[in-house]
C-alpha positions as CSV (number, residue, x, y, z in Angstrom):
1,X,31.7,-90.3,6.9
2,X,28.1,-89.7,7.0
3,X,25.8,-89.9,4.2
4,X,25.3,-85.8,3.1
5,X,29.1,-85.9,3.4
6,X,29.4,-88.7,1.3
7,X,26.7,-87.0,-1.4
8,X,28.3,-83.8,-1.0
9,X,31.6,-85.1,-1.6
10,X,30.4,-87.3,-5.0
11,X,28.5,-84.1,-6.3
12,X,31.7,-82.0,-5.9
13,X,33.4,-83.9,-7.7
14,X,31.1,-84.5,-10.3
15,X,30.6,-80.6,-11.0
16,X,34.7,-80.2,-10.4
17,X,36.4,-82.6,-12.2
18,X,34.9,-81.1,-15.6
19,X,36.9,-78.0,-15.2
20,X,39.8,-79.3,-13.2
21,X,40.7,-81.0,-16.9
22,X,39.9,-78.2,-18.7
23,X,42.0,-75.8,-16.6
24,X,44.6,-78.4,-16.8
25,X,44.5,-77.9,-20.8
26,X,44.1,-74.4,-20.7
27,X,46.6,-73.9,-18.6
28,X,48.8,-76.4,-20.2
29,X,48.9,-75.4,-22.9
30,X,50.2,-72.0,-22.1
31,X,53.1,-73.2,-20.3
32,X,54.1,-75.3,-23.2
33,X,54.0,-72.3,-25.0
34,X,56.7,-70.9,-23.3
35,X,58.4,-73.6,-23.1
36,X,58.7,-73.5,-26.8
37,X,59.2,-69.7,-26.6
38,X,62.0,-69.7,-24.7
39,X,63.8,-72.4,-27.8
40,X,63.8,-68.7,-29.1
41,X,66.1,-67.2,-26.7
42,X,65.9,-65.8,-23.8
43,X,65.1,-62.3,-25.3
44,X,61.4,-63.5,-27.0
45,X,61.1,-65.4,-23.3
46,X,61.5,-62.1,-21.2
47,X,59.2,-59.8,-23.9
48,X,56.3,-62.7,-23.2
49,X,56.8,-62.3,-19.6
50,X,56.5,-58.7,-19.5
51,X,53.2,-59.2,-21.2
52,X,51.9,-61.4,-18.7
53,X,51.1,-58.9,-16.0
54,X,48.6,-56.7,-18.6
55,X,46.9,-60.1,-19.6
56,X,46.4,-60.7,-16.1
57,X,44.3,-57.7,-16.0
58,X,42.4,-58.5,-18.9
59,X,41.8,-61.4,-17.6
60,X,40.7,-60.2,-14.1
61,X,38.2,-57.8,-16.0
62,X,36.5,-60.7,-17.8
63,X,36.5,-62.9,-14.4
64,X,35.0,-60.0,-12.6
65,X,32.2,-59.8,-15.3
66,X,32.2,-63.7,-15.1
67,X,31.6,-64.1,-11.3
68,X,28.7,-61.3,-11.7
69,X,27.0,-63.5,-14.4
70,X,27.4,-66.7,-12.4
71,X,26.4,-65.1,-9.5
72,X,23.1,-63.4,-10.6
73,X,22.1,-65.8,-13.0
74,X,22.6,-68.7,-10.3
75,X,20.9,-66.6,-7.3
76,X,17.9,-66.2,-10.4
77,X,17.7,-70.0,-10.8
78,X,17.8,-70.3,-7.2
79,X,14.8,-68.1,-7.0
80,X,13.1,-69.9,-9.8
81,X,12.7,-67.2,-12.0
82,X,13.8,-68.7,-15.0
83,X,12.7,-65.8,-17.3
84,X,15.0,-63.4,-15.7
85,X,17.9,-65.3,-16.3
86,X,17.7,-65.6,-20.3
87,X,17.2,-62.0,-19.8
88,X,20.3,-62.2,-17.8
89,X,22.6,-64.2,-19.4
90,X,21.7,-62.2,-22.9
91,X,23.1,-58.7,-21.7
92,X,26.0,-59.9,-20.0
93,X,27.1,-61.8,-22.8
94,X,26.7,-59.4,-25.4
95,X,27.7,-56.5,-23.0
96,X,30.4,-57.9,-21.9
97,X,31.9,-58.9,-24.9
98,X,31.6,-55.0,-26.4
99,X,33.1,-54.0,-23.1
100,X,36.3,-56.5,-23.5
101,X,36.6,-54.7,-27.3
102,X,36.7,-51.4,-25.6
103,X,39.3,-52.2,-22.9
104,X,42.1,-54.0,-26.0
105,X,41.4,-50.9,-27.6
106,X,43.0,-49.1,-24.9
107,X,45.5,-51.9,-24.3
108,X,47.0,-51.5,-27.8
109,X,47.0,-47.5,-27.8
110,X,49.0,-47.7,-24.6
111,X,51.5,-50.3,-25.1
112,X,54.4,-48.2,-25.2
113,X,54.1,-46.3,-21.7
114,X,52.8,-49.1,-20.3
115,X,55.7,-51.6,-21.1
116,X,58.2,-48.8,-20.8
117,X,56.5,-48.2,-17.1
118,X,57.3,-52.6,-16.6
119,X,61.3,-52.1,-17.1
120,X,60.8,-53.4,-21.2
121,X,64.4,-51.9,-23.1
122,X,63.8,-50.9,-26.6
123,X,65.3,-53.9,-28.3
124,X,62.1,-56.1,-25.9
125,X,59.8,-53.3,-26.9
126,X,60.0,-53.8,-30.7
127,X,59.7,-57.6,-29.9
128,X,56.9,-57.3,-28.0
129,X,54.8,-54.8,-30.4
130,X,54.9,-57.2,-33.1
131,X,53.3,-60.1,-30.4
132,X,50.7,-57.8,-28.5
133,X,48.5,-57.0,-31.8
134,X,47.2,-61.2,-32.1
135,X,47.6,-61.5,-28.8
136,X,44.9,-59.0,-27.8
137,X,42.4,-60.3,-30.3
138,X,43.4,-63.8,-28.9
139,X,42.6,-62.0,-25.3
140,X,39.3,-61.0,-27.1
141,X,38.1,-64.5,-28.4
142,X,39.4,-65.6,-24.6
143,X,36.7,-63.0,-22.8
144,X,34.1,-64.0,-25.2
145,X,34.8,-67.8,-24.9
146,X,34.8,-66.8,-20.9
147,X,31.5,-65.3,-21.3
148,X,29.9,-68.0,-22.8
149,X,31.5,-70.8,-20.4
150,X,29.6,-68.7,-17.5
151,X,26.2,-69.1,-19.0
152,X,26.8,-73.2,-19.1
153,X,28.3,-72.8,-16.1
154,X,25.5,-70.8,-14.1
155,X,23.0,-73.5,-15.3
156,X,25.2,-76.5,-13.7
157,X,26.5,-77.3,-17.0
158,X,30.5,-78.1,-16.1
159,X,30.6,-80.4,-19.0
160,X,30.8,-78.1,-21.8
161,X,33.1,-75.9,-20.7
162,X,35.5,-78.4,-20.0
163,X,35.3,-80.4,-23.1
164,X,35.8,-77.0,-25.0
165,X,39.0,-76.0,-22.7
166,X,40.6,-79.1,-23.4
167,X,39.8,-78.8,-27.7
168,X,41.0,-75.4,-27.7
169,X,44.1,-76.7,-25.6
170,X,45.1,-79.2,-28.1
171,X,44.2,-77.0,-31.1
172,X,46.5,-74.6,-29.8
173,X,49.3,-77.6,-29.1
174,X,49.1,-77.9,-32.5
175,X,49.4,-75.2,-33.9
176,X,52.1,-73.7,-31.7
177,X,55.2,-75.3,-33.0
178,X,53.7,-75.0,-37.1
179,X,53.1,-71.0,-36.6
180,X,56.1,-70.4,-34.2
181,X,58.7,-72.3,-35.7
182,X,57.6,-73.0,-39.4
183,X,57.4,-76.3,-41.7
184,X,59.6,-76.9,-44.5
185,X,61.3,-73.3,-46.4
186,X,58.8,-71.4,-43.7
187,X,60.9,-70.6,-40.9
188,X,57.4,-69.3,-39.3
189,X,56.1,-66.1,-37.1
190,X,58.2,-66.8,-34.3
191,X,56.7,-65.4,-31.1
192,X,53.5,-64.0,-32.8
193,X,52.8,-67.4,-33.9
194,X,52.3,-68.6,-30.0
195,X,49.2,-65.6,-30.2
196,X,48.0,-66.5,-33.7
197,X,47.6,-70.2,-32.4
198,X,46.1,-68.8,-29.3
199,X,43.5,-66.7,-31.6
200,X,42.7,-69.3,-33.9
201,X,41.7,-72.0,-30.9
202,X,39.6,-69.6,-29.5
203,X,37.8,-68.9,-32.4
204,X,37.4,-72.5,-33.4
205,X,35.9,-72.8,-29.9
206,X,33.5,-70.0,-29.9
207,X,31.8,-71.8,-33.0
208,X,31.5,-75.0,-31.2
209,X,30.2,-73.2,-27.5
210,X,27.6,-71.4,-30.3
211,X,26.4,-74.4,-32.1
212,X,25.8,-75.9,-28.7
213,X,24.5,-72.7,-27.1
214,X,21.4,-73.0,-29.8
215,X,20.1,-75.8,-28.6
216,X,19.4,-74.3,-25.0
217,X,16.6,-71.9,-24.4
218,X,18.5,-69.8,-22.3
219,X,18.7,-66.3,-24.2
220,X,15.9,-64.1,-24.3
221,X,14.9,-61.2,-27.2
222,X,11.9,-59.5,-25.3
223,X,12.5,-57.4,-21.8
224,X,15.8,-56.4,-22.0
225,X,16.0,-52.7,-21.6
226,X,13.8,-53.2,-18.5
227,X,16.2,-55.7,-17.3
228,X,19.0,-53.2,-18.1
229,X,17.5,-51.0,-15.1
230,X,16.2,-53.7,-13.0
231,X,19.7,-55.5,-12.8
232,X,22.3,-52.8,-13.6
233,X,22.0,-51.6,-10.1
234,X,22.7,-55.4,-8.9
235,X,25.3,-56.2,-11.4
236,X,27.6,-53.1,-10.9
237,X,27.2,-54.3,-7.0
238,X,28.5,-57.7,-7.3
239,X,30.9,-57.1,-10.6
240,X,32.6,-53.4,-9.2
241,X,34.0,-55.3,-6.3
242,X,34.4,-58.8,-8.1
243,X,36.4,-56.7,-10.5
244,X,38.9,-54.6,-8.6
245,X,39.6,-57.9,-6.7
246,X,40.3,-59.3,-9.8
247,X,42.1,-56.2,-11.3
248,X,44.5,-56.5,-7.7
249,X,46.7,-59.6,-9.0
250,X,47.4,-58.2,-12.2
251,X,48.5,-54.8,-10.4
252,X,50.7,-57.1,-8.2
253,X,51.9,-58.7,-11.1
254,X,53.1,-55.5,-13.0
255,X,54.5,-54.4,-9.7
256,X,56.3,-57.6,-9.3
257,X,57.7,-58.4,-12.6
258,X,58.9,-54.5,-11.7
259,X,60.8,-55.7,-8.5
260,X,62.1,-59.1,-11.0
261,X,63.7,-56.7,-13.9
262,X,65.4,-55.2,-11.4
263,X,67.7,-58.3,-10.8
264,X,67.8,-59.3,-14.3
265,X,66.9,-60.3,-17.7
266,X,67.2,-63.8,-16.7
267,X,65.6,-63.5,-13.8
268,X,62.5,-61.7,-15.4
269,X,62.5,-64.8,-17.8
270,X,62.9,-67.6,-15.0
271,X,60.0,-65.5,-13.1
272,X,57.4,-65.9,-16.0
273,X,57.9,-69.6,-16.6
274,X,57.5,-69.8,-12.9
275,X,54.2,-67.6,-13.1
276,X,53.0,-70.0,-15.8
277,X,53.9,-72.9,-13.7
278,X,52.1,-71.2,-10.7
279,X,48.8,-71.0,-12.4
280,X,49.0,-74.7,-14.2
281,X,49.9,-76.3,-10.5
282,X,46.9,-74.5,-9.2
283,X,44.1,-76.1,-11.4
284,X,41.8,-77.3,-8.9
285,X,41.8,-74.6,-6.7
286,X,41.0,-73.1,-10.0
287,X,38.2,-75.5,-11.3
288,X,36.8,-75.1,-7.7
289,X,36.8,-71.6,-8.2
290,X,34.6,-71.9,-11.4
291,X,32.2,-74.9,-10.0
292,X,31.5,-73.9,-6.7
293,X,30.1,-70.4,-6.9
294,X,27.2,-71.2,-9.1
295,X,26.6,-73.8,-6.5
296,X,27.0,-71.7,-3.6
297,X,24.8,-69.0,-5.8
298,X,21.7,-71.1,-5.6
299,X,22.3,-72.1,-1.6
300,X,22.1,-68.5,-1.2
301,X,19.1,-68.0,-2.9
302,X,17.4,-70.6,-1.2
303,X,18.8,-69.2,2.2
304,X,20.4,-72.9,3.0
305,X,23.1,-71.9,4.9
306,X,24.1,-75.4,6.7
307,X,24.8,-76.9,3.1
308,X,27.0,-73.7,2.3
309,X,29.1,-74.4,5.4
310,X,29.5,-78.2,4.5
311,X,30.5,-77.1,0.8
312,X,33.2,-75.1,1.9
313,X,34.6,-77.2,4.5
314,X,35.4,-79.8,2.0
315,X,36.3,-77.9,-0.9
316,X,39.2,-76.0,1.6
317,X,39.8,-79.4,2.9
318,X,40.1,-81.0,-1.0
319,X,41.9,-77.5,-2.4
320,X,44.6,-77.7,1.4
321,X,45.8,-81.0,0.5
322,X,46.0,-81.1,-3.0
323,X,47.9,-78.5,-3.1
324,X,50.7,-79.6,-0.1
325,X,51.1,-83.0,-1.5
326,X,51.5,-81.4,-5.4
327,X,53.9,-78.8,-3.5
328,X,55.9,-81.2,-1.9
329,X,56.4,-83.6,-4.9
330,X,56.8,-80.3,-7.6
331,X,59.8,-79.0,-5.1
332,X,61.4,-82.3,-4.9
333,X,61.3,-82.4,-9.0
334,X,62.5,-78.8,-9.3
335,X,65.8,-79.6,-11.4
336,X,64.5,-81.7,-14.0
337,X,61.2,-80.0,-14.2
338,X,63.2,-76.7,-14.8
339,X,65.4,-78.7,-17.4
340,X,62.3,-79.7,-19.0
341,X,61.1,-75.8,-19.6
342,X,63.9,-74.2,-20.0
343,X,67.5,-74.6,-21.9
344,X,69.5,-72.1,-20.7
345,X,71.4,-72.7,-17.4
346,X,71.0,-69.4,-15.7
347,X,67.5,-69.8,-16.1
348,X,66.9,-73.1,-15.3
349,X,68.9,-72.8,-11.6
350,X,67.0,-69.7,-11.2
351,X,63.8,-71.6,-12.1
352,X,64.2,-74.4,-10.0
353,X,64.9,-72.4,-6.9
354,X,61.7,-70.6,-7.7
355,X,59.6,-73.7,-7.7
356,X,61.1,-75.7,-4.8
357,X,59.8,-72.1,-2.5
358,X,57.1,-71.2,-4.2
359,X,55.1,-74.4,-5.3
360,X,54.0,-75.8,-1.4
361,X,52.7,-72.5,-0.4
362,X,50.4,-72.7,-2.9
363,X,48.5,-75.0,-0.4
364,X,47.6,-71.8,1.6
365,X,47.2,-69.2,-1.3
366,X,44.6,-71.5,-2.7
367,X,42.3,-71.1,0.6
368,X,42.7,-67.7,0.0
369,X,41.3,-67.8,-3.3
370,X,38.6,-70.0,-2.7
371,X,37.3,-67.5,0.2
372,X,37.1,-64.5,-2.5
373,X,35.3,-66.8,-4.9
374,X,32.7,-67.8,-2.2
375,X,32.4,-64.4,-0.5
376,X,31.2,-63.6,-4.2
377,X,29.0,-65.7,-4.5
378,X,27.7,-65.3,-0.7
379,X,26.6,-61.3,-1.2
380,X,29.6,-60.2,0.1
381,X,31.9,-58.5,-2.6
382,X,33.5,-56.0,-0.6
383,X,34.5,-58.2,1.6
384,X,36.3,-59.9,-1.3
385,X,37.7,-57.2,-2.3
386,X,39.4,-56.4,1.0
387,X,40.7,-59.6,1.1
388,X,42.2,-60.1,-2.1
389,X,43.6,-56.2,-1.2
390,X,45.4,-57.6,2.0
391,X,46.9,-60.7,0.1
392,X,48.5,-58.8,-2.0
393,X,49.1,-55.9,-0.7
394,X,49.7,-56.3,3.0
395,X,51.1,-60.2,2.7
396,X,52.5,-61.2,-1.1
397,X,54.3,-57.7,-2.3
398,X,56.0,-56.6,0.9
399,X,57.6,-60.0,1.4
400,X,58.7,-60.3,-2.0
401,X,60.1,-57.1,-2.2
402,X,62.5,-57.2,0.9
403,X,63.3,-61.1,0.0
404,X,64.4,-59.2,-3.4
405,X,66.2,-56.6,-1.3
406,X,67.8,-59.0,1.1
407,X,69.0,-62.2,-1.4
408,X,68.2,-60.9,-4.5
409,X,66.2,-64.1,-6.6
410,X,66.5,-66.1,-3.5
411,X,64.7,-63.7,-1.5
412,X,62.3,-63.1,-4.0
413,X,61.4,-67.4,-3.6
414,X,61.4,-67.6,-0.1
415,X,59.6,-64.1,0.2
416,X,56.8,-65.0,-2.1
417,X,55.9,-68.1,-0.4
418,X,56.0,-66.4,3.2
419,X,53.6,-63.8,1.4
420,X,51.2,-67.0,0.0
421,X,51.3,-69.1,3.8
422,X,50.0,-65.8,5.9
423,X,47.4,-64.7,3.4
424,X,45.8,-68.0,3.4
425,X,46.1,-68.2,7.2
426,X,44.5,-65.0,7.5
427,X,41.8,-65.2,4.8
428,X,40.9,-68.7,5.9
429,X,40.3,-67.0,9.9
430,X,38.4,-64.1,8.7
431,X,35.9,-65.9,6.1
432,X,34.9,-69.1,9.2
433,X,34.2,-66.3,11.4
434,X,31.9,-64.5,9.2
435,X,30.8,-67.5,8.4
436,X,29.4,-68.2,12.0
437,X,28.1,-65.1,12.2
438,X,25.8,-65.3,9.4
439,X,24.6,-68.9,9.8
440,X,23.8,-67.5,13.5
441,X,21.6,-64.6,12.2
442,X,20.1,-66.9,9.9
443,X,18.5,-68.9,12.8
């Protein structure tokens, strides 16, 4: 190992590990809230789950947004310009925020067509109206929180984020089990409880990320409607793409959980613990996702192309064989980790088949997703887009669909994973070649 691998590898780490724990909270955090959701039944089980695909698109939204902040503010930095960047970081976070109010707006107004559209009965329907009213403004305080964890992160700050993911996380813990289930003659809200704690966390964390946020100098008052023209242009550039590739896997979701209803209650109820499971098993991919752009950003700037190429090589190499050797242990687990989650039977076979499939592909799926987070951050968000189009559209959904048509929830296991392991291969190929091709203009 030679010395700037050595360095590379420490300073990886030091800017990854931050958010690997605090996407481990985050995302435990919601998986033990279904877990505890499906002590309900499995009827409040299967409403959440139809949820999940429309959160998915709120959440792409406010990632789209978020990779455009990192990725400007960071080029900015890069560039030494540090004026530009309060300027920056002002108007996406206050921008964005307005624009996240907007789009729950919508959300709420359409609820009914749109969980109708998902395969939702009437009996689900009711259940899930009275849970997608807190969970919106809990998807609100989210995008805002998401805003703010952008700025830190943008300026190299891991630390913060992190520490706030994992308070939220155990705020939420907490408060999961008193608001869903009740103490004493309160029998609790049941599943709106699991939003309300979700809302409250958030909002706790906001205050804290905005007591800390004070003592940084990196807001400006002055210049902003200039900056508005300068960097709309710029912004729409980078978050337009960023966005619709973000906006793809919640489409793919819906359309999924579609294909999923078709076999089944229980088998839309075993497919959302297993979606929650999917994104808890992927949190460094995740936390590399959220570190190394900003990193990537200000190589860009600064045109160092060598370092970029040595960043990526370990962070696919770190990402490939976490992910097999978490795959490969998860799959052997499979029964009692799908006793752990669930209590009904049906589910839980359902469930475990589902993770022994699914789980090692992830080792390919998260190459995939670390080439759309670079290709970001790299000035090429089209390219992103295309890719994160062919995952899911040319690789994931077809296979999952005729694995559903062939063998029914078995096919919809093994088809998913086939779906993960050629994306991957595919993305992995296209991004080293363009790769090559711009280090070789670059000399």
């Amino acid at each position: 190992m030679t010395e700037s691998t050595s360095s590379l590898r420490r300073q990886l780490w030091q800017q990854t590990w931050p958010m690997a724990i605090g996407v481990l909270a985050l995302l435990g955090f919601q998986l033990v809230d279904s877990a505890f959701i499906a002590r309900l039944g499995t009827q409040p089980l299967a409403a959440q789950s139809f949820t999940f695909p429309l959160s998915f698109l709120i959440i792409g939204v406010q990632v789209g947004m978020g990779i455009a902040i990192a990725a400007l503010i960071s080029r900015t930095l890069g560039a030494d310009d540090m004026a530009r960047a309060r300027r920056l970081g002002t108007l996406v976070l206050f921008g964005g925020s307005a624009l996240m109010a907007v789009l729950m707006l919508i959300m709420w107004l359409a609820q009914t067509p749109l969980f109708t559209l998902l395969g939702a009965d009437t009996p689900t329907r009711a259940l899930i109206r009275a849970y997608w009213g807190p969970q919106l403004l809990a998807n609100w305080l989210g995008a805002v929180l998401y805003f703010g964890y952008s700025l830190f992160r943008a300026h190299g700050d891991t630390r913060l984020p992190g520490k706030l993911m994992v308070v939220t996380s155990l705020l939420n813990l907490g408060l999961d089990p008193l608001l869903i289930f009740g103490v004493g003659d309160w029998s609790g809200w049941g599943l709106p409880g699991a939003a309300w704690a979700t809302a409250i966390a958030f909002a706790i964390g906001i205050w804290l990320l905005v007591r800390r946020l004070r003592s940084h100098d990196w807001l400006a008052r002055h210049g902003l409607r200039r900056e508005v023209r300068e960097s709309s242009g710029p912004f729409v550039t980078i978050a337009g793409p960023a966005m619709v590739s973000q906006l793809m896997p919640p489409l793919s979701a819906m359309l999924a959980t579609w294909v999923v209803a078709g076999l089944g209650e229980t088998a839309v109820a075993a497919w959302g613990l297993a979606s929650r499971l999917e994104t808890l098993s992927l949190m460094v991919v995740l936390a590399l996702t959220m570190s190394l752009p900003p990193w990537l950003g200000r190589c860009y700037g600064a045109g160092d192309w060598p370092r970029i190429e040595a960043l990526m090589m370990l962070a696919a190499r770190t990402a490939a064989i976490w992910q097999l050797g978490l795959g490969i242990v998860m799959a052997v687990a499979a029964p009692w980790v799908a006793v752990a989650l669930s209590g009904n039977p049906e589910i839980r076979d359902e469930l475990a088949m589902l993770i022994r499939w699914l789980l090692p592909s992830y080792s390919l799926l998260g190459l995939c997703m670390l080439v759309v987070s670079a290709s970001n951050a790299l000035g090429w968000p089209m390219r992103a887009m295309l890719l994160s189009f062919m995952r899911l559209f040319v690789c994931y959904l077809p296979c999952l669909a005729l694995g559903a048509w062939l063998a029914g929830v078995f096919g919809v296991a093994w088809g998913a994973a086939l779906g993960n392991v050629l994306a991957g291969g595919l993305a992995w190929g296209i991004f080293r070649r363009s790769l090559k091709r711009r280090m070789a203009t670059a000399e």
